[in-house]
N, C-alpha and C positions, 0 to 999 in steps of 0.2 A: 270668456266670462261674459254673460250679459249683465247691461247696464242695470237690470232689476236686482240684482245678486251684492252692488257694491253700496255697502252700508254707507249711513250720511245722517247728518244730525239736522232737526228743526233749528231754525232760530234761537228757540227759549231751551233747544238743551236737548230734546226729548229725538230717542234713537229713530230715523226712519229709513226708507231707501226707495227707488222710484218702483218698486211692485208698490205700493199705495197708489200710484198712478197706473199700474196697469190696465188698459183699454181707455185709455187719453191720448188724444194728442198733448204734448206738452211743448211748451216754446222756454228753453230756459235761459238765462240771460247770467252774464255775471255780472251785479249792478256795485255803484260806487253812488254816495249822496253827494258828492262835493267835486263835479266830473263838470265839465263844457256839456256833456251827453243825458245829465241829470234828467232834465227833462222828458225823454222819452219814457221815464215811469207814467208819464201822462197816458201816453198810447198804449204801452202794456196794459194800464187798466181798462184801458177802455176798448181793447181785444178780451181781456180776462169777463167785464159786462157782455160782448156781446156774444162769449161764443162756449161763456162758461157753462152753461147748462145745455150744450150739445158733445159732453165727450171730450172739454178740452179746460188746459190750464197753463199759466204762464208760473213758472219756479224763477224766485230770485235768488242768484248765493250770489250773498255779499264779496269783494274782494280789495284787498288792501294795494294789490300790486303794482299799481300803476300810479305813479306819481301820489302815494297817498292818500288818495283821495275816498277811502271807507274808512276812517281811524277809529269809529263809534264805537261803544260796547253792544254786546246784539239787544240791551233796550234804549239808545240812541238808535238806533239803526230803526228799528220796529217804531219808534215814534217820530222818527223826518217819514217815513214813507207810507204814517197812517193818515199823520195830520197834513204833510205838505201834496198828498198826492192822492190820500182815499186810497190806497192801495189796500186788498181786501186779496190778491192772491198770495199763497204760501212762500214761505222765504227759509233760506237753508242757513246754517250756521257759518261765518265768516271762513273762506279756504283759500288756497292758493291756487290757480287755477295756469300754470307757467312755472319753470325751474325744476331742480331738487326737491320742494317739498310739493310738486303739482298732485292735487288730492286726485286716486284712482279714477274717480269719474272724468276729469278732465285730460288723465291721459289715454281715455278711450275715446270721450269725443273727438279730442286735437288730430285724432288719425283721420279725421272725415272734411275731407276735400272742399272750400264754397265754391261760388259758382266760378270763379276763374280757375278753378280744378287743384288749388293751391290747398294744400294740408298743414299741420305744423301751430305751432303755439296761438294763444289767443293774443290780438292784435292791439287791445283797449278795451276800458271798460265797455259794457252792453254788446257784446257777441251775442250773439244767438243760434241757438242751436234747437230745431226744429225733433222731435219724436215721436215715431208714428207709434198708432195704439198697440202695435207690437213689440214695443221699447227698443226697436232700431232708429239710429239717426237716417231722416228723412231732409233734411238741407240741412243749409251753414250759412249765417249772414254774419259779416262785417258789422265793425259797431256802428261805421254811421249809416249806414239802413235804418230808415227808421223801422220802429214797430209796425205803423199803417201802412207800408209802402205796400205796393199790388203785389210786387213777386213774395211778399212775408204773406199776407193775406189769400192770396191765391195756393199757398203752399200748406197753410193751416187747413185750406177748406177741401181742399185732398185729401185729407187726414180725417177729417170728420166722419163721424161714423152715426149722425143721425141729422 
């Protein structure tokens, strides 16, 4: 199955799946507002400015799984990460991304290796999982990587397609 194929809901409800990104890099993340890691929504936007109108986008899906820490409804969620952070790229509707109910898309990525060639569930909030404009996974970072680091950056700018 490709990852374009497996349906997934917007934020506010409305059906989508990552063919609306097809021929994007995409960096997707599964973010939490109330995380030690919060903070890197900072970086993602500010990946999402600079690299958004060459071919690329950061997706947020929210995720409850980890200590908690996304409890919001998706218009809490949509209003910590407009006003606390200017975030301006698209965000996916609340999932679990780990266990029994781990939503499809995340047990396609989980099969894909980071750099220490390690596969297997998502570690913490802000994982990142990297997609080339072919909607194959092209990396895997760890949550505490941040957003800006060279090897995330350097790994987007491969992926560029203009």
């Amino acid at each position: 199955m490709s990852l374009y194929d497996i349906p997934l809901r917007t934020l506010d409800g409305e059906a989508t799946s990552l063919a609306a990104y097809q021929g994007k890099a995409v960096l997707l993340v599964n973010v939490a507002s109330k995380c030690g890691l919060t903070p890197q929504y900072a970086g993602l936007e500010r990946l999402q400015q600079q690299y958004g109108g060459r071919g690329f986008t950061v997706l947020g899906v929210p995720c409850n799984q980890f200590a908690g820490q996304e409890p919001g409804s998706s218009e809490e969620i949509q209003t910590f990460c407009s006003t606390t952070y200017g975030v301006t790229f698209p965000l996916l509707e609340k999932i679990d991304v780990n266990g029994e109910a781990r939503h499809p898309l995340y047990a396609e990525l989980t099969r894909t290796a980071d750099e220490a060639g390690e596969a297997g569930d998502v570690q913490w909030n802000f994982e990142k999982f990297l997609l080339s404009p072919e909607g194959e996974v092209a990396a895997r970072f760890r949550p505490r990587t941040e957003p800006e680091a060279a090897e995330v950056v350097s790994a987007i700018e491969a992926q560029l397609t203009a």
